[in-house]
C-alpha positions as CSV (number, residue, x, y, z in Angstrom):
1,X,42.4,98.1,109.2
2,X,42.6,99.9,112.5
3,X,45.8,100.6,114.4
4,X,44.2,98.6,117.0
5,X,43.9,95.9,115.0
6,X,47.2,96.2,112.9
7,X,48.9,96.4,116.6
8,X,47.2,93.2,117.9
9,X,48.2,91.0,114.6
10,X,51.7,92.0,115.2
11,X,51.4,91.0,119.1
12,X,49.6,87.9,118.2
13,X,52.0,87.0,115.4
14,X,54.7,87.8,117.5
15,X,53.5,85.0,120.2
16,X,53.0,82.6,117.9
17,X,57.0,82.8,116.8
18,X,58.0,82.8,120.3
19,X,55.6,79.8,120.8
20,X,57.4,78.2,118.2
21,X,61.1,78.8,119.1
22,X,60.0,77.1,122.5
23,X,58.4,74.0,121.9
24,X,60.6,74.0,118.6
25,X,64.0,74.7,120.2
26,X,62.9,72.2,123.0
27,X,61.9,69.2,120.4
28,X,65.0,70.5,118.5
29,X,67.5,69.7,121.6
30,X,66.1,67.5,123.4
31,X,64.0,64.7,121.0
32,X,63.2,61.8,123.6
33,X,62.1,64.3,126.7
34,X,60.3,66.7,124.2
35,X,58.4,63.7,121.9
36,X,57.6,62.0,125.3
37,X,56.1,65.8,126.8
38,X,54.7,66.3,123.2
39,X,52.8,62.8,122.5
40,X,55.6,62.0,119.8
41,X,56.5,58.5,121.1
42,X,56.3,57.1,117.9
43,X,57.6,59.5,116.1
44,X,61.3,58.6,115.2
45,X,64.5,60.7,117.0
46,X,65.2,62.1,113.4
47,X,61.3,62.8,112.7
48,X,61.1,65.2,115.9
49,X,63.8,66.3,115.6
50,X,63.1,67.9,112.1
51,X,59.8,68.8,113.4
52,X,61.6,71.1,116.2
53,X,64.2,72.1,113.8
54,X,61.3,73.4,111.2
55,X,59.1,75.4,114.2
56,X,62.1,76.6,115.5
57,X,63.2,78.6,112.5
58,X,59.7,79.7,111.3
59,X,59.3,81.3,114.9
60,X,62.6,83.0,114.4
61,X,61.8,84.1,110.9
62,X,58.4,85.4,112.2
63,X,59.8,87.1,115.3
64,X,62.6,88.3,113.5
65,X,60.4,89.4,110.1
66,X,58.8,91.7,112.7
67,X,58.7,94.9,110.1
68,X,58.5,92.5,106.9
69,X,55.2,93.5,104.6
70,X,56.2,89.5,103.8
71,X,55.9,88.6,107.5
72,X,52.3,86.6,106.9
73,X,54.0,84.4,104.2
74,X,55.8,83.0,107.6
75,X,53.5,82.9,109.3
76,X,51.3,80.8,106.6
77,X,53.7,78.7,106.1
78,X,54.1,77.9,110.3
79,X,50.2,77.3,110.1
80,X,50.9,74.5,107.5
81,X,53.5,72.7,110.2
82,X,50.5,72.5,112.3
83,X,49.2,69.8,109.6
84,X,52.3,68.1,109.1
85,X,52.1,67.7,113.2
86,X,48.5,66.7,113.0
87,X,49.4,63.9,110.3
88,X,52.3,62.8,113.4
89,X,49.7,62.7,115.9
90,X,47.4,60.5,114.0
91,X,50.1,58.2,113.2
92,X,50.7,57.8,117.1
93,X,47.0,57.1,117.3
94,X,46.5,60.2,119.6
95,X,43.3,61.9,117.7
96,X,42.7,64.8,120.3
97,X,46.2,66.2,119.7
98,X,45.8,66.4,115.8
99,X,42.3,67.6,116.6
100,X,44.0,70.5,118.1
101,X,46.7,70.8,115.5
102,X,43.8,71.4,112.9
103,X,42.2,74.1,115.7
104,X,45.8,75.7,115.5
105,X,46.2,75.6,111.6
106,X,43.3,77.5,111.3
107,X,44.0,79.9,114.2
108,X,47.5,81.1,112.1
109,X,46.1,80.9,109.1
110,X,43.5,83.2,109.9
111,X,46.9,85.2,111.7
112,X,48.5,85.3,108.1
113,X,45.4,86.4,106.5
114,X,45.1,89.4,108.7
115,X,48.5,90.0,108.4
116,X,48.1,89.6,104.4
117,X,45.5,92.0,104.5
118,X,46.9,94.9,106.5
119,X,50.2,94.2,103.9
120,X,48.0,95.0,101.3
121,X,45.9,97.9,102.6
122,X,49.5,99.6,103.3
């Protein structure tokens, strides 16, 4: 792989943890207000709240996994919350947000497959 490339999976990679300490830290903390923003009504307290407490330390763990060879395991495993939220959003009968969810699993997964592959090549 290209520096180019090996320097725009670590930028990308990096937004996708801070994405996920922010909406994570925010359904973490604040349940009702974040589920309401989020499309999570019927979602229970508990249910978002794990939700937010499971983004928000996969985006630490990928921010902070910055010069980890291992970082793409993280960032897998942050593209498999995305289902776990798509599964919520069909439950609360809103189809276009787990739509999107599915749009975003395979965004990072493709993310952790770069990063995979740049791990390897090094």
């Amino acid at each position: 792989m290209s520096v180019s490339t090996n320097a725009a999976l670590t930028v990308v990679a990096d937004a996708v943890g801070a994405v996920s300490v922010g909406l994570g830290g925010f359904l973490a903390i604040a349940p009702l207000t974040g589920g309401r923003r989020l499309g999570l009504e019927e979602t229970t307290l508990e249910g978002r709240r794990i939700l937010g407490t499971a983004d928000l330390a996969l985006g630490i763990a990928i921010i902070a996994g910055r010069s980890s060879p291992q970082r793409w395991r993280t960032v897998a495993a942050r593209s498999l919350l995305h289902l776990v939220f798509a599964r919520e959003y069909m439950r609360n009968i809103r189809k276009r947000h787990a739509v999107g969810m599915c749009a975003l699993f395979a965004v990072d997964a493709g993310i952790a497959l770069g990063l995979r592959k740049e791990q390897r090549s090094a």
